[in-house]
C-alpha positions in Angstrom: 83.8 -71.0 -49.9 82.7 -67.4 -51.4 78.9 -69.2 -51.6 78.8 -69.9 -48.6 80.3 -66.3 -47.1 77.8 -64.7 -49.6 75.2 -66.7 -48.1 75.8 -66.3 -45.0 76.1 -62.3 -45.4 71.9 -62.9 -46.6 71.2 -64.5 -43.6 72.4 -62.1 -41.3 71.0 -59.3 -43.4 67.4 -61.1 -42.9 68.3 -61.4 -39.0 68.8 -57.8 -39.2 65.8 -56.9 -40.9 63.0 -59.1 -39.0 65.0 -58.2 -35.8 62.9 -54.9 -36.3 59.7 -56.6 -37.2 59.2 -58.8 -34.4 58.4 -56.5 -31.6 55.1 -55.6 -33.8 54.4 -59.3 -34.4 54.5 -59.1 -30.7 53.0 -56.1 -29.5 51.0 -56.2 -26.0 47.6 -57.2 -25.9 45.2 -54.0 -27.0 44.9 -51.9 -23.8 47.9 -54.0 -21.6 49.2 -51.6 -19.0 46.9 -48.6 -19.6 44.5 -49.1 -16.7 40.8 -50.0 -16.6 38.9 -48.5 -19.8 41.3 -47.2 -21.4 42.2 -49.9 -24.2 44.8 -48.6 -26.7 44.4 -47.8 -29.6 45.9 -48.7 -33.3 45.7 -45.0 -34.1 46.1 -42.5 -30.9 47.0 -38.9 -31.6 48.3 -36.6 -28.4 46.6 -33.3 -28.1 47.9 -29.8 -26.6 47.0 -30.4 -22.7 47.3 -26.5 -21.9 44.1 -24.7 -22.5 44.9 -21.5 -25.1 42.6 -18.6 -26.2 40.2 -18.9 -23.4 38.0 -16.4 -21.7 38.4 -16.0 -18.0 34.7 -15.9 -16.2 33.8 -14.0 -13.6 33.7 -15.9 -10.0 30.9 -16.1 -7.9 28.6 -17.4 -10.8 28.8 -20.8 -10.4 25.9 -22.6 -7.3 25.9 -26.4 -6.7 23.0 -26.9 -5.0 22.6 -23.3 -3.7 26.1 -22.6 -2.9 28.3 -20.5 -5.2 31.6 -22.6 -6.0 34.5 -20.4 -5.8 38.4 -21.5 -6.3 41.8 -19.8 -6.6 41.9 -20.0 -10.1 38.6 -18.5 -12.2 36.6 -20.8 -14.4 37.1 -20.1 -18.1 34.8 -19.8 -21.2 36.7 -22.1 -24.1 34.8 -22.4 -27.9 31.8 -21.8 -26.0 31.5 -24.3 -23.1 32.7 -23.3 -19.5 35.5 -25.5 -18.1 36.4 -24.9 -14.0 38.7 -26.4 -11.9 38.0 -30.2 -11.7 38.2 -30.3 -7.6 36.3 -27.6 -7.6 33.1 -28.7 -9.2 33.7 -32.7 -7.8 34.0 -31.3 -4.0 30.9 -29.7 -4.4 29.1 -32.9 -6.5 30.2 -34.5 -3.4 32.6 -36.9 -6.0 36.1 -38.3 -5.1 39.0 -37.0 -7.5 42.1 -38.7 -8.2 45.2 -37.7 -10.1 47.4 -40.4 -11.8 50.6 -38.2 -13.0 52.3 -41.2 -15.5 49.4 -41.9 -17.6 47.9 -38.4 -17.1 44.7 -39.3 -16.2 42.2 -37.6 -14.1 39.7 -40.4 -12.8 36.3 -38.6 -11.2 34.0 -41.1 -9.0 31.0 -41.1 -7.1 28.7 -43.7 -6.2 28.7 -46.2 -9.3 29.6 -43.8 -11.8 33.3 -43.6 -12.5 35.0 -40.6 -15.2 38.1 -40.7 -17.1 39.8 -37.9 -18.9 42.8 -38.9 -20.6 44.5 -35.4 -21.1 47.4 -37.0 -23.4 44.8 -37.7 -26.0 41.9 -35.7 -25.3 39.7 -39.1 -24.5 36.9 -39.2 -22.0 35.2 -42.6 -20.5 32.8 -43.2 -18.6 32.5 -46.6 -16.9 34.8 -47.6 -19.5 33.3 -46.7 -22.3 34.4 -44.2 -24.2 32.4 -40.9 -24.5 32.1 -38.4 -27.2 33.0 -34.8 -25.7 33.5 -31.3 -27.5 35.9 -29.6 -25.7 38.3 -31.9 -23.8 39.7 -30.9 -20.3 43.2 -29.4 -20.0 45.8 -27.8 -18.1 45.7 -24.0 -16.8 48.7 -22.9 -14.6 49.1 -26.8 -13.9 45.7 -27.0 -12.8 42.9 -29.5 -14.5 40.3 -28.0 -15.8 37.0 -30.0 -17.1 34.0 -29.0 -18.7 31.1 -28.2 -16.6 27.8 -29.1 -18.0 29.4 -32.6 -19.0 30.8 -33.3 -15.6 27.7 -32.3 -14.3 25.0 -34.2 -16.5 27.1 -37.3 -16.4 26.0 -37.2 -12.7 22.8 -36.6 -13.0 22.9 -33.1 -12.0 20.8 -30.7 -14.4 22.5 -27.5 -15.0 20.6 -24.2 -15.6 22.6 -20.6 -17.1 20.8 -17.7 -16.9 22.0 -15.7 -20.4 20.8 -12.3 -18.4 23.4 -12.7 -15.3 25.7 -15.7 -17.1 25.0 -17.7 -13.8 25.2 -21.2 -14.0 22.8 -23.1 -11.3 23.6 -27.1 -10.8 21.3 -29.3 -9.0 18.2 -29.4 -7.1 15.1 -29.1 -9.7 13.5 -25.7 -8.5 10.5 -24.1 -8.2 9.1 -20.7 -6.7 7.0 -19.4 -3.4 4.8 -15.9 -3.5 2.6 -14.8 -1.0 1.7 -11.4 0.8 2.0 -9.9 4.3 -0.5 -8.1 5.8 -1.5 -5.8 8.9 -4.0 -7.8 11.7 -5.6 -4.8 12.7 -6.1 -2.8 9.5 -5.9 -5.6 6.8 -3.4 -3.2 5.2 -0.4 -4.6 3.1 3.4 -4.2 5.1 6.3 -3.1 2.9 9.7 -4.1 3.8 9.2 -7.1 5.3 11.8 -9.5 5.3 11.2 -13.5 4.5 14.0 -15.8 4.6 13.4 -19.4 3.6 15.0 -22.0 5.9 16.3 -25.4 5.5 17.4 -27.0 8.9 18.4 -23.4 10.2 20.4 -22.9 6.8 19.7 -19.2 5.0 18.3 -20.9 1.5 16.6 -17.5 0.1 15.4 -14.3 1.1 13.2 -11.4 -0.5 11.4 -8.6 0.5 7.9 -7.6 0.5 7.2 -4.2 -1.8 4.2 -1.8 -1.6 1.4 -3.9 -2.4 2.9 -6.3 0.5 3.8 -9.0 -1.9 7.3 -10.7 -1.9 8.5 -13.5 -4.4 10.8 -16.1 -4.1 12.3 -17.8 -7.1 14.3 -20.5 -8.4 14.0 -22.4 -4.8 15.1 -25.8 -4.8 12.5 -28.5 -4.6 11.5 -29.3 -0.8 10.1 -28.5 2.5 11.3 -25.6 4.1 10.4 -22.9 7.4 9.8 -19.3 6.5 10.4 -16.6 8.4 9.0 -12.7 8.6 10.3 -10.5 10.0 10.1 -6.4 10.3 11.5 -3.7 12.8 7.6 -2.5 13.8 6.0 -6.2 13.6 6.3 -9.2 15.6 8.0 -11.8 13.6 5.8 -15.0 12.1 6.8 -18.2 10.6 5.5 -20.6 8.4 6.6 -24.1 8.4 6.3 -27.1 6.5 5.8 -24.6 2.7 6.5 -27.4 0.2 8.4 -26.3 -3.0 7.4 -28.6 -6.2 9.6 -28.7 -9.7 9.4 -26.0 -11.9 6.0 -25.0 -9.9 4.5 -21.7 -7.8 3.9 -22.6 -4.1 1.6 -19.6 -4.1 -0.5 -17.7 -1.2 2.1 -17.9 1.8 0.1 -15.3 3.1 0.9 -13.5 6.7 -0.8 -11.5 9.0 1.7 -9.6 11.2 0.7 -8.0 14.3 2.0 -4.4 15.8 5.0 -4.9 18.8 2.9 -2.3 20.2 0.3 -4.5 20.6 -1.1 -6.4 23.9 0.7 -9.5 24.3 1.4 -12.5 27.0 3.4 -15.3 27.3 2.8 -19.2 27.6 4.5 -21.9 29.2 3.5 -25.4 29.9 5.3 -29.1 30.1 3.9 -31.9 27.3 4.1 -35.1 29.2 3.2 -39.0 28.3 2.2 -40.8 31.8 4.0 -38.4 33.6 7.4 -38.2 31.8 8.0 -35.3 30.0 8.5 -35.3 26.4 11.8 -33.7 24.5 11.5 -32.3 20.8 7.8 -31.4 20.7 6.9 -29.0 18.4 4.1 -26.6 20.0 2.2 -24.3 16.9 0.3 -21.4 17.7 -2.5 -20.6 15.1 -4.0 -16.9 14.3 -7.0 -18.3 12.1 -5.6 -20.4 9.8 -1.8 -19.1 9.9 1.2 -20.2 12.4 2.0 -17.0 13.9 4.6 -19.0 16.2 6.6 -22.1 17.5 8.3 -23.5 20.1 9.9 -26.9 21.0 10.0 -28.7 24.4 13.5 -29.3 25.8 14.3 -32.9 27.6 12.1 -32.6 30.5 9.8 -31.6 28.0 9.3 -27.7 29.0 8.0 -25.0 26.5 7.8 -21.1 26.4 5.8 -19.1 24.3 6.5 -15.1 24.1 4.5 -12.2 23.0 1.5 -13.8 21.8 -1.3 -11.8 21.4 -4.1 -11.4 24.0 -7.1 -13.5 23.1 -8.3 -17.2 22.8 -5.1 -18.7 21.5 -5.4 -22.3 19.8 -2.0 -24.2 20.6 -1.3 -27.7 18.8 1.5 -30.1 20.1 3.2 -32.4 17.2 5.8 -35.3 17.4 6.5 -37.5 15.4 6.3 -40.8 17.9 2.6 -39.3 19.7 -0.7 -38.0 18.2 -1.3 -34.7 17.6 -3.2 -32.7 20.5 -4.7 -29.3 20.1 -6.3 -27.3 23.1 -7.0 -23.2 23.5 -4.9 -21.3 25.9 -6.5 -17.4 27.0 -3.3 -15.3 27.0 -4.0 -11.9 28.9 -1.8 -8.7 29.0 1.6 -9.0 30.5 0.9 -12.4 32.1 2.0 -15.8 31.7 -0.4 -18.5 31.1 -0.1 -22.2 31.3 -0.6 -24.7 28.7 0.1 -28.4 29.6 -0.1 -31.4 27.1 -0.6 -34.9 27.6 0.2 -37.1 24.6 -0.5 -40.7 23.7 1.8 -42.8 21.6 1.0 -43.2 17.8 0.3 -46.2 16.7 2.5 -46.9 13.5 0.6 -47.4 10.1 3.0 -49.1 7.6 3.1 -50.2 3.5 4.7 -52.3 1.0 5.5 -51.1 -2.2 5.5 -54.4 -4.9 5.9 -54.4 -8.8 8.0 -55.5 -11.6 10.8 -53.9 -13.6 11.0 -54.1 -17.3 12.5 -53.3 -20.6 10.7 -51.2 -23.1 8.8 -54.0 -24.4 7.9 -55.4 -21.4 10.6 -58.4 -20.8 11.6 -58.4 -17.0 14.8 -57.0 -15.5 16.7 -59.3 -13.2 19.0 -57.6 -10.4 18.0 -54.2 -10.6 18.6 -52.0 -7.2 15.6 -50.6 -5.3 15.9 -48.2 -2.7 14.0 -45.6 -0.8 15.1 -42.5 0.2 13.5 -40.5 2.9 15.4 -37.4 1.8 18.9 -38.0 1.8 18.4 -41.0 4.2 18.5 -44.5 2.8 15.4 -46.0 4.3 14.8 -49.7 2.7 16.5 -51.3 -0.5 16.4 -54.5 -2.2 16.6 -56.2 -6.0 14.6 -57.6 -8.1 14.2 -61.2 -9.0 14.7 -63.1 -12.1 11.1 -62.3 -13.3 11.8 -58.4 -12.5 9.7 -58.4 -9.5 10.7 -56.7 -6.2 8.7 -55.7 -2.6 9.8 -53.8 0.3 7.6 -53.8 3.4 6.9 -52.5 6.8 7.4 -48.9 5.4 5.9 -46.3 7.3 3.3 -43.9 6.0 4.6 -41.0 4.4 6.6 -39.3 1.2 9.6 -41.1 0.0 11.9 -40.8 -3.3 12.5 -44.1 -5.0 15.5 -45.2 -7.2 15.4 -48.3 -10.1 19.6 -48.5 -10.8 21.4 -51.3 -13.1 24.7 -51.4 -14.7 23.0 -51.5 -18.6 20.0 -49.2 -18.0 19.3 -45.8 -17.2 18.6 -44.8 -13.8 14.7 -44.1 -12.8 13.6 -41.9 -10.3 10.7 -40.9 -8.2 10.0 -38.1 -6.2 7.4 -37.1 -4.2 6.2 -41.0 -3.7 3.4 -41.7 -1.0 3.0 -44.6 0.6 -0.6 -44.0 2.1 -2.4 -48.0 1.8 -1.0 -51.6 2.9 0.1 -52.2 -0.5 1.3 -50.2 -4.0 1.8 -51.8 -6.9 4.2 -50.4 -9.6 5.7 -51.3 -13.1 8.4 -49.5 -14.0 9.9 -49.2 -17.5 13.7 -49.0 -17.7 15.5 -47.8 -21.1 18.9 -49.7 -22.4 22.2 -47.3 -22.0 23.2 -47.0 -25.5 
């Protein structure tokens, strides 16, 4: 009788003991319940969330894409690397934020690129892999703060500080644009005039010219943009269609600017195609070689030209749809003059851009996305096949930007692409994401 109590007192003891063994023998699955790419770990160590001996920065230095980012609270300089207010920096990215309180995650997303920061431990993924960071994002007065230049590359974005002012640029790759301005009567250089680049009616830049008559503007983003001159004693000129290349000098903008004092007139006309008047012309007036003014027709296709100067005036009428038509107008003192257009429709010359997408050493790349941008606008896209090769056609004549995306490689890009000939041929390279 006592064996049996004595061995029944061991078996409960071992009951006891393997009762707290079994719930590791039965753990969950690595990375059950955590949400998508972030996989437990055997070994995960929690880190401080709130951000501590950091450096407040000043606001007002931070631009995405030529606008200053500002937010209630300031970004902050910690161990060297500036960290701002993650909805801050996304809504300006143009990137969709979201907050999960239980697990502490901050998930950041745009397009196909998705971010994780794991503030309980410090972690950062991206697209589920796991991503090697130096300063981890945190908490300031309950707001998340991420680091900037990480957010931002991760994107795509290239960032730019300038160690003089301590701005930070993100963005656009930029270039510059110098010219001078110049009297019509005297040749004489103008001081003080004002030029303002444009972008769709948007202020992008603005200088001034000094006493030699030059002006410079720098660090413009890459594009195409208007620019205006303009000064109390001078009629104002623009100039359209200035192209800005990366990390390049668009150089002699040059303007002649004529005296208000001077003799002007006025134009008017009507730009018609079998009768109908056309909306959305764009009528140039040329001094030599220079644009000295603009004007567009409105939807019965009616113009007017002010102050121009008196003289043999050579007009040109632009659409996109028409050809172009050019014609002389005489423009006498305090008169109007007339200055009708008739345009023809243009006929359409298109392309097809063909190739084949490969890996370093020249295997093919299956399902890789092709598109082409006209800008911002997504004009044709396809993928390639299972021997890497792709086309698009009936793509109009002109400049596009073309993309090469896929899930394992890195992105390719091309800017500044014609398509000027029936057919272009490409091979483009694509490196494995490591």
């Amino acid at each position: 009788m006592r064996k049996n109590k004595k061995l029944l007192a061991i078996l409960i003891a071992l009951l006891f003991v393997m009762s707290f063994s079994l719930p590791v023998l039965a753990g969950n699955h690595p990375g059950q319940g955590v949400g998508k790419g972030l996989e437990k770990k055997a070994e995960r160590t929690k880190v401080e969330q709130e951000i501590k001996n950091y450096k407040i920065m000043e606001q007002g230095k931070i631009k995405v894409r030529n606008k200053h980012i500002n937010s209630d609270l300031p970004p902050v300089i910690k161990d060297g690397r500036t960290l701002i207010p993650v909805r801050a920096i996304t809504q300006g990215l143009g990137a969709e934020v979201d907050w999960d309180e239980k697990n502490r995650i901050v998930t950041v997303t745009k397009g196909d690129i998705e971010i994780k920061f794991d503030l309980e431990y410090g972690e950062v993924y991206i697209n589920g892999e796991e991503a090697d960071i130096d300063v981890p994002p945190g908490l300031i007065n309950n707001r998340v703060f991420v680091p900037l230049r990480f957010i931002s590359e991760v994107f795509g974005e290239k960032v730019k500080h300038n160690p003089d002012t301590d701005e930070i640029e993100i963005g656009d790759e930029v270039g510059d644009i110098k010219g001078y301005v110049t009297e019509r009567e005297s040749g004489e250089a103008i001081e003080g005039v004002m030029v303002i680049v444009l972008k769709d009616e948007e202020r992008i830049k603005r200088a001034r010219t000094d006493s030699n008559g030059l002006y410079s503007l720098v660090d413009v983003p890459v594009g195409t943009y208007t620019l205006e001159f303009s000064h109390d004693d001078y009629n104002s000129v623009s100039k359209y269609e200035v192209r800005v290349k990366e990390d390049s000098i668009t150089n002699n903008i040059n303007v002649i600017m004529m005296k208000k004092e001077t003799e002007v007139g006025d134009v008017l006309g009507k730009v018609t195609i079998e009768g109908t008047g056309i909306r959305d012309v764009s009528v140039y007036v040329y001094d030599g070689e220079d644009w000295i003014k603009r004007a567009t027709t409105d939807r019965r296709g009616e113009y007017t030209i002010s102050d121009l100067p008196v003289g043999n005036n050579r007009l040109e009428f632009r659409h996109e749809d028409y050809e172009t038509v050019r014609k002389r107008v005489l423009v006498e003192e305090g008169k109007v003059s007339t200055a009708d257009a008739t345009m023809i429709q243009k006929s359409v010359e298109e392309g097809s851009i063909s190739g084949t997408v490969t890996t370093g050493d020249g295997n093919p790349i299956r399902s890789v996305d092709v598109y082409v941008y006209d800008g911002d606008d997504l004009v044709e896209q396809t993928r390639t096949r299972s021997n890497g090769e792709f086309t698009i056609g009936n793509i109009p004549y002109g400049v596009y930007s073309l993309e090469f995306s896929h899930n394992d490689y890195i992105t390719v890009t091309m800017d500044d692409f014609d398509v000027e000939s029936p057919e272009t041929i490409l091979i483009i390279p694509m490196d494995a994401i490591q």
